[in-house]
C-alpha positions as CSV (number, residue, x, y, z in Angstrom):
1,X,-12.1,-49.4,8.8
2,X,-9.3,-48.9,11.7
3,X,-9.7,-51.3,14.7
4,X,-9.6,-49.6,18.2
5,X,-8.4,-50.6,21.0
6,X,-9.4,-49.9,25.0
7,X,-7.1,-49.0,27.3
8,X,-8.6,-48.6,31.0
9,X,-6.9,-47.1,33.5
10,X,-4.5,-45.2,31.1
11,X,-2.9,-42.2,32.2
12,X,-1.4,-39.3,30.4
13,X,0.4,-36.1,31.3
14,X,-1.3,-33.4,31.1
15,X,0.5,-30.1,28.8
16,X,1.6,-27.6,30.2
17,X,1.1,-25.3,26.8
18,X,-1.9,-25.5,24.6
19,X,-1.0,-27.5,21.7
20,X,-1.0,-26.2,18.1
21,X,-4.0,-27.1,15.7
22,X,-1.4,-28.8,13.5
23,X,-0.6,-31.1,16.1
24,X,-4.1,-32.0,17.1
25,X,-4.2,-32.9,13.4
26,X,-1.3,-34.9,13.4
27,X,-2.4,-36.9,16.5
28,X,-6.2,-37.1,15.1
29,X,-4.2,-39.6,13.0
30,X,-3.7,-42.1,15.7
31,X,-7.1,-41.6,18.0
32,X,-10.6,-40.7,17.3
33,X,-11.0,-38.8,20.3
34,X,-10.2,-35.1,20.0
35,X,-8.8,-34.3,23.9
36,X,-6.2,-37.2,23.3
37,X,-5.0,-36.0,20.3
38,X,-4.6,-32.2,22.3
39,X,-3.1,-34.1,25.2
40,X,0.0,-35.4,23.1
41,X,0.3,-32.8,21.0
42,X,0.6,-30.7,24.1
43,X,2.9,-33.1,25.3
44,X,5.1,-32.7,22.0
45,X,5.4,-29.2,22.3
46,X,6.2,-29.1,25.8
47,X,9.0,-31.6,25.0
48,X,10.5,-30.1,22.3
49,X,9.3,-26.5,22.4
50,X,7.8,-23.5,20.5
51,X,9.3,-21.0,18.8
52,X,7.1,-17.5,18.0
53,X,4.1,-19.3,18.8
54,X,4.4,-22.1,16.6
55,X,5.1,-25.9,17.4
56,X,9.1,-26.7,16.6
57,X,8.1,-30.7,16.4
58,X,5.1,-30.6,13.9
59,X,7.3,-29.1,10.7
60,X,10.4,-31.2,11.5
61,X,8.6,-33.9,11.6
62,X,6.8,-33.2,8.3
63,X,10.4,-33.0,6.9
64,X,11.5,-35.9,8.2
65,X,8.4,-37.9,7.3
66,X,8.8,-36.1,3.6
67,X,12.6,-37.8,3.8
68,X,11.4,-41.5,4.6
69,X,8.8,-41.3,2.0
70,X,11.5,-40.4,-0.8
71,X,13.9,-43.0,0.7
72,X,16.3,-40.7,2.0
């Protein structure tokens, strides 16, 4: 089981786009809480964009994930 840690008095940004379900996913990977996981995903895809609708960060970072894992 993952240990958890409380944070009081954190603050985050809030997006200015809705984030994409793949990147709530991503993010569920680092928080249980849902609306964190929204929050910086948002923040991702304000960051580095959307293109047609669809998060630019998740899938380059699958793809660079993929790379570490082979030791490229």
């Amino acid at each position: 089981m993952k240990k958890t840690i409380t944070i009081k008095n954190a603050k985050l940004y809030k997006p200015k786009t809705k984030p994409s379900k793949q990147g709530v996913d991503v993010e569920m990977e680092h928080t249980p809480q849902r609306k964190v996981a929204k929050i910086i995903g948002g923040n991702h895809d304000d960051e580095f964009g959307k293109k047609n609708g669809k998060s630019k960060y998740y899938p380059a970072l699958k793809k660079m994930e993929s790379k570490l894992k082979k030791g490229k």
